[in-house]
N, C-alpha and C positions, 0 to 999 in steps of 0.2 A: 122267461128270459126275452128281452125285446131283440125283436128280428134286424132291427134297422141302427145302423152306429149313428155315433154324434156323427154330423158334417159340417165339416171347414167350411166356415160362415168367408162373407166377405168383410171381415173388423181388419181394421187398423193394422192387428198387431197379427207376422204371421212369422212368429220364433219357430224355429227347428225345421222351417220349410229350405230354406237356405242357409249356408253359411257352417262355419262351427263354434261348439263350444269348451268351454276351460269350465272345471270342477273347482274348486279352491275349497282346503280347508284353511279358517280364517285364522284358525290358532297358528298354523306354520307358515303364515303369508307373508306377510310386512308386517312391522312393530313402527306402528309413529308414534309413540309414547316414550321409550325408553322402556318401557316394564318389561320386557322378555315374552310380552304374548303379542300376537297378529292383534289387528282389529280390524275394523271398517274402516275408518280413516286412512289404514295401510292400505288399503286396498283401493279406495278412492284415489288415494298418491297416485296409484300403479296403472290406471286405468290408459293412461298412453301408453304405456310400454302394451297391455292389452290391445289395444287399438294399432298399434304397428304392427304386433303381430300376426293382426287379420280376426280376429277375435269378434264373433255375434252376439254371442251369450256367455253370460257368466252362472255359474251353478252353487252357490252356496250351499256349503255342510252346515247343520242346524247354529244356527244365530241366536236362540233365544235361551232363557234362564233357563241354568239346570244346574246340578249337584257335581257332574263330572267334565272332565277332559274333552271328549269327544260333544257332550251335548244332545247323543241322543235318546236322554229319556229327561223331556220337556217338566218343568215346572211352572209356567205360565207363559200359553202359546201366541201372545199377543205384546209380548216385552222383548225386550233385546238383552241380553246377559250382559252385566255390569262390566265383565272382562272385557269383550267386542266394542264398548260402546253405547250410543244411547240412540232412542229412537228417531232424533236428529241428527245425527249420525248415517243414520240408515236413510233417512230420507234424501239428503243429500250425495251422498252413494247412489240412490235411485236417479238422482236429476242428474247428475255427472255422465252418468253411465248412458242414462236416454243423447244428453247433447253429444254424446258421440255414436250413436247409434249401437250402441251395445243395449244387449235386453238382459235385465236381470230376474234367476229362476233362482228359489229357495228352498229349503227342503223340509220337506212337512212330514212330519213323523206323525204320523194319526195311529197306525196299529197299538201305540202302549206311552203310558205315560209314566214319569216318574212317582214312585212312592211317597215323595215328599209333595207331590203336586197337591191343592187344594181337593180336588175330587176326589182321591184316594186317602190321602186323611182324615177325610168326613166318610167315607167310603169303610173305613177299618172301626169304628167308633161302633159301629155293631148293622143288625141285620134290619130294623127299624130308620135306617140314617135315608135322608131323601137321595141320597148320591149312593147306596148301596149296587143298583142294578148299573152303574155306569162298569164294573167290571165283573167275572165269574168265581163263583166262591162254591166252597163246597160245605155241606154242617158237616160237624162229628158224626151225624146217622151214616152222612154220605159217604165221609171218609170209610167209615169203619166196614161200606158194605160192598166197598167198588175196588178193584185193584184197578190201583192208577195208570192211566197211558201216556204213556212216554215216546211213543213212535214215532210223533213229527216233533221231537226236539233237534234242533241242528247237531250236526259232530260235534262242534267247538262251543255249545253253547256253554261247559262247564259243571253242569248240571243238569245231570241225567231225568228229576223228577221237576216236571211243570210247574205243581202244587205248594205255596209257598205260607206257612206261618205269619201272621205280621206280632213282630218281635213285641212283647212288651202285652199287647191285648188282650182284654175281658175272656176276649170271647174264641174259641180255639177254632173257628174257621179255618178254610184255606182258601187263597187267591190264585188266580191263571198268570203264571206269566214264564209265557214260551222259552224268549233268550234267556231272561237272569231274573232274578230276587229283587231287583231293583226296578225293576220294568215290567210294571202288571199292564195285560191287553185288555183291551176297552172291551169292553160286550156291543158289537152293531147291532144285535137283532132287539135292543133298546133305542125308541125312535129318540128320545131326547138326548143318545148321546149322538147319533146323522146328527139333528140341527145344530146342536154346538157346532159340529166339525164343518159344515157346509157355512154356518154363519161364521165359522173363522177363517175359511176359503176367501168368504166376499171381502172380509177385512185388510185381510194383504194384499185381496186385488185390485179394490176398490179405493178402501183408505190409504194404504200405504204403496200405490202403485206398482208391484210384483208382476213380472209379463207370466210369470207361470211358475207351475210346483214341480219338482223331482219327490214322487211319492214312495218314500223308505216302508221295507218290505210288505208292497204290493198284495203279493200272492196270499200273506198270513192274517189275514184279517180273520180269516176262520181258518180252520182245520182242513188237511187235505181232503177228508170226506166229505166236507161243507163248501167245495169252491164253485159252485154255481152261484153259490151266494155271495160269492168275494166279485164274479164278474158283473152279478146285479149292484151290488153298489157303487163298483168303479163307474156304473153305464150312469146312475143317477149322480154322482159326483159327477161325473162329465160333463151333465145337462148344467149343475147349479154354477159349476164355470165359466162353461158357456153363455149362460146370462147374465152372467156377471160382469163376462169382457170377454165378447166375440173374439173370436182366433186367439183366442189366451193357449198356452201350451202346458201339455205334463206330459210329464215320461215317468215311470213304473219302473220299479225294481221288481220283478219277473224271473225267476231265472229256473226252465225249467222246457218240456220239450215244444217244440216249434206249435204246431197244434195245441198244445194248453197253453201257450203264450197268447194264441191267437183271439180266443173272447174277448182278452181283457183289450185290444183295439178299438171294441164297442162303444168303451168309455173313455180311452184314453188316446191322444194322440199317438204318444212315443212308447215302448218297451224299449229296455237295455239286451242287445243279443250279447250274452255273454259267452256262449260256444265259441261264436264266428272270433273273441281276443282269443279263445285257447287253439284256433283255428290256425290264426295269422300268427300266432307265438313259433307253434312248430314246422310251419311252413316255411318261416324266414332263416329258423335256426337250422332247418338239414337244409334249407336252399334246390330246395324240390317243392311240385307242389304236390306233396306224400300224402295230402287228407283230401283231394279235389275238392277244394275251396269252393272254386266257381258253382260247382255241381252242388254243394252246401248251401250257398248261399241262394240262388236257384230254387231247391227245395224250400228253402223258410220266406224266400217271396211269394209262392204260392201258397203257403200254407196263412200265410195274414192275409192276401188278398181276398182268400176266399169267407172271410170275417168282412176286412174294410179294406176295400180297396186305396185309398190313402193314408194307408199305415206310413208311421214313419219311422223305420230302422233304428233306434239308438246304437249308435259302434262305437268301439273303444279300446284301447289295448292292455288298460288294466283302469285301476279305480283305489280309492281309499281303503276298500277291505280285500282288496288281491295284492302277491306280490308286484312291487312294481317289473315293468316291464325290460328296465336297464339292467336288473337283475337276472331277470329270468334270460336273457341275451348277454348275459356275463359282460355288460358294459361293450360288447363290439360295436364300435359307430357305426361299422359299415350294415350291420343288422339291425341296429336301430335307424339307420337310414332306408331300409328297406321295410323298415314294419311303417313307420311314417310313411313311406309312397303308399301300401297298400291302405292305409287308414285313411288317406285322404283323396285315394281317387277310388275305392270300393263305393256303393251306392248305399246311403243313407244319412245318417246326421251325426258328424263324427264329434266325440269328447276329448279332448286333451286332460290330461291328469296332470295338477299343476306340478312342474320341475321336468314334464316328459320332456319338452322341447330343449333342455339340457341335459338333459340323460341321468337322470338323478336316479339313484339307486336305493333299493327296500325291500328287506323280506319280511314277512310275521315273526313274532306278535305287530297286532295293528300299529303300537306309536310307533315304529319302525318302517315301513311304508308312509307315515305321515310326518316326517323327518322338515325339518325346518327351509325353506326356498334359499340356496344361493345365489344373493345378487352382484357380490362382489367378494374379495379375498376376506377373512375374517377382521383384520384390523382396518379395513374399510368400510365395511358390508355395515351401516348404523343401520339399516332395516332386518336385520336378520333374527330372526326371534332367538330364544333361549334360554323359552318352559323345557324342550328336551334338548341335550346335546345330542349331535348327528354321529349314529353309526355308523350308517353304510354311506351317505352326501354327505363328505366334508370336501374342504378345499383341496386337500389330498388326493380325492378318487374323481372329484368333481369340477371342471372349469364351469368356475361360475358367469353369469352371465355376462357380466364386465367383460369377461375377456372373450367369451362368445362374439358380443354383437356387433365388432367391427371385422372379424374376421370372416370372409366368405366359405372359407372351406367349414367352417362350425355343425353343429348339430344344430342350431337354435337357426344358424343362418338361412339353414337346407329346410326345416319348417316352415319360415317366414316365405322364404319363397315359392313353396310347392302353398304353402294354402294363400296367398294374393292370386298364384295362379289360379287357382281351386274356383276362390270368391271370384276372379273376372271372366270364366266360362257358365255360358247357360244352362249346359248340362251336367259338366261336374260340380259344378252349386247347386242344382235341383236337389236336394235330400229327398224327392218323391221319384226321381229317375228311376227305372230300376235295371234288372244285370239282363245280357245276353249272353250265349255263348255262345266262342268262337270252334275254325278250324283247326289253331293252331296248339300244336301237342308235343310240340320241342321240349326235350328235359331241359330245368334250370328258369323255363318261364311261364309266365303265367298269363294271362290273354283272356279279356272279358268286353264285351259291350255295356256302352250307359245310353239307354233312350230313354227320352222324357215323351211326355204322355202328346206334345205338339211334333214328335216322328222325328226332331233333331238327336243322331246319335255319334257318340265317336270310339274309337275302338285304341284301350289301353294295352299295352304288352310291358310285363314287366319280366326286367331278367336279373333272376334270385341269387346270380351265381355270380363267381367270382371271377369268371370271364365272360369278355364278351362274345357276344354273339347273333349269330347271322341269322334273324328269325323271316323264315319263306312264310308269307301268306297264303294261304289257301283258297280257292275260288270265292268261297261265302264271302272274303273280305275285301273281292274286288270293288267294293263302293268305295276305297279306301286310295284317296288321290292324293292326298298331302301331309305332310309332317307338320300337325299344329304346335308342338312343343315337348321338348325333352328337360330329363330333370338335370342333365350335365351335358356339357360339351363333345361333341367327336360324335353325334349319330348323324347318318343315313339312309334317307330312305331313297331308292331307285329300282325299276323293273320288279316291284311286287314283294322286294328285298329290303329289310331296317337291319340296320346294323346298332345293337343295342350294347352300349359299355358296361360294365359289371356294378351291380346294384343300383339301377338304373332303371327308367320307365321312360317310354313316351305316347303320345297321344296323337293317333291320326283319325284324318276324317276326309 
């Protein structure tokens, strides 16, 4: 295992160090065709309305051919799926997005390919086939002599047994494939399937200008007993990015404890802290802060530091395979107003999930968190897709954006504004800043430092509760001389004393 991480070169491009970003699945984005499905063109439409938002990066869910809905079991990782669009299409999305200083990250599914993909069709044609070792099989001897392990399959994978038949074949083998029947996992410890996947790294980076990857499940490249091996090849994926395109970015899908999260920093810039949305969830909703946040977060800064020191936090408050978060806060504005402050002044490199910044609502099964974007009333809305009808965000339960983004008091409004503020401070835009703690231990708020690594820091207070409140500073936070900005109207600060209104934050320094 190599001792030393990649280091943040001086390139060009330096995504996730500042700013934030938006997740977008494409199928429920914008429809600039008419057909009832998103594409890239939608999305290109949209890229103002991103850009007002405050918006750095964009994160695309898989873009290219595949057999299903979601798209993540690939059939040819160098095409664009006919539904999305075409690879001019996508190119143009990239130039769009660059002249407005938005950086676009894709997401690369490398742990498993689809069944119908070239490699696994040549792959199942028997034990002889040049493309046999590109995944793991088992003979009849093997079957017959091994009781199978089922241990690291997920809850929900569906399918209790890894080991899958391929239907119709000669030859009664069986195949690995973790989530589902459809999705056999590559074999790494085969060199020629690394260079396929590193020369297909260079392709999006190089040929099709990609600022960086969001790498879909990280941690399963091998087996829990085999993950020293999973942080060796994120460290040599790292390297072959790295030379591809200096300060290029990736973030990991990881999810697991703080210290085994930590290797994979070796190779990767970004991990997603999944904890720290289950964190901010329940914190916001009893409006205490009942799980010491601060002191959690705390602990998983030193615990990557002690890996790579410029780790960079991925935050989020929920994502494509969690429920959404308007949900899980039963749609109160004034708690989704409160999970948004803590999302955007906590220290690291925050994701928006597209529809959060209107409050879009979503429970499981997954199309139901990926429910179609409302941009306007449905007899208005021509971009609104409708491959699925909306559940839980319809017009109904959901002001859509239209009617949002002239009003100030909005959900979408109260975003727009805390992240311009976000993006025009040097420390709450540092995504490498990281947390202090403070003196203050008022029930109802919360209270952290952000210093960045040049000693500028400032000290947020937020108050969870539904009144306000008179938050005393504590000696530690006598460097604390001025009120640099509040998220709403009517605070105070005077004699050591901020007078904080109910779901509310402010920022002194």
């Amino acid at each position: 295992m190599p001792s030393q991480p990649i280091q943040l070169t001086n390139g060009s491009l330096k995504t996730g160090l500042t700013g934030v970003h938006y997740e977008i699945f494409v199928r429920s984005f914008a429809d600039s065709n008419g057909d009832g499905i998103g594409d890239l063109n939608g999305v290109t439409a949209n890229l103002d309305y991103l850009q007002d938002l405050g918006i750095s990066a964009i994160w695309l869910m898989p873009i290219s051919p595949s057999p299903t809905y979601h798209k993540y079991d690939v059939t040819d990782y160098y095409g664009i799926d006919p539904e999305y669009g075409t690879l001019d299409d996508f190119r143009r999305l990239i130039a769009e997005a660059h002249r407005r200083g938005i950086d676009v990250i894709i997401d690369l599914v490398l742990h498993h390919t689809s069944t119908k993909h070239p490699w696994f069709v040549e792959a199942s044609k028997g034990p002889d086939n040049p493309y046999r070792n590109y995944y793991h099989w088992l003979t009849p001897d093997e079957i017959r002599r091994r009781k199978l392990n089922t241990r690291d399959i997920t809850a929900d994978s569906g399918e209790r047994n890894p080991w899958h038949a391929v239907p119709g074949a000669r030859y009664s083998e069986k195949y690995y494939g973790m989530f589902w029947s459809g999705m056999p996992d590559l074999n790494f410890d085969y060199p020629p399937v690394r260079e396929e996947l590193f020369t297909l790294a260079r392709y999006w980076l190089n040929d099709m200008g990609v600022d960086g990857f969001r790498l879909d499940a990280a941690r399963h490249l091998y087996r829990e007993f085999d993950e020293p091996k999973n942080h060796q090849f994120w460290y040599e994926f790292g390297q072959v990015v790295e030379a591809a395109k200096p300060g290029a970015y990736t973030v990991g899908e990881v999810w697991t404890r703080p210290e085994r999260i930590a290797p994979y920093f070796r190779g990767l810039r970004a991990n997603f802290n999944f904890d720290l949305a289950e964190t901010i969830e329940s914190v916001v909703r009893r409006e205490y802060d009942c799980d010491d946040l601060v002191e959690f977060v705390t602990y998983v800064q030193g615990a990557f530091a002690e890996v790579n020191p410029q780790f960079i936090d991925g935050i989020i408050l929920s994502n494509h395979d969690q429920n959404r978060i308007g949900s899980m806060l039963k749609g109160n504005q004034k708690h989704l107003t409160t999970a948004a402050n803590l999302l955007l002044t906590l220290p690291g490199n925050p994701y928006l999930y597209y529809g959060e910044e209107i409050g879009m609502l979503g429970m499981k099964p997954d199309e139901s968190i990926r429910e179609p974007f409302l941009w306007a009333n449905r007899a208005q809305d021509k971009q609104r897709t409708a491959w699925r009808r909306g559940r839980y965000s319809t017009s109904q339960t959901i002001r859509p954006l239209s009617e949002q983004r002239d009003d100030p008091n909005s959900l979408f409004s109260h975003y727009r504004r805390v992240i311009h503020f976000r993006n025009s401070h040097p420390v709450l835009n540092d995504n490498l800043s990281r947390i202090g703690e403070t003196g203050i231990r008022q029930r109802g708020t919360l209270a952290f430092t952000r210093q960045s690594a040049d000693g500028q820091r400032v000290l947020v207070v937020h108050n969870l509760s539904r009144k306000a409140i008179d938050v005393v500073l504590s000696p530690n936070e006598g460097w604390c001389k001025q009120l640099v900005w509040s998220s709403v109207n009517g605070t105070l600060f005077q004699g050591g004393v901020v007078a904080i209104p109910a779901y509310s934050f402010v920022v002194l320094a």
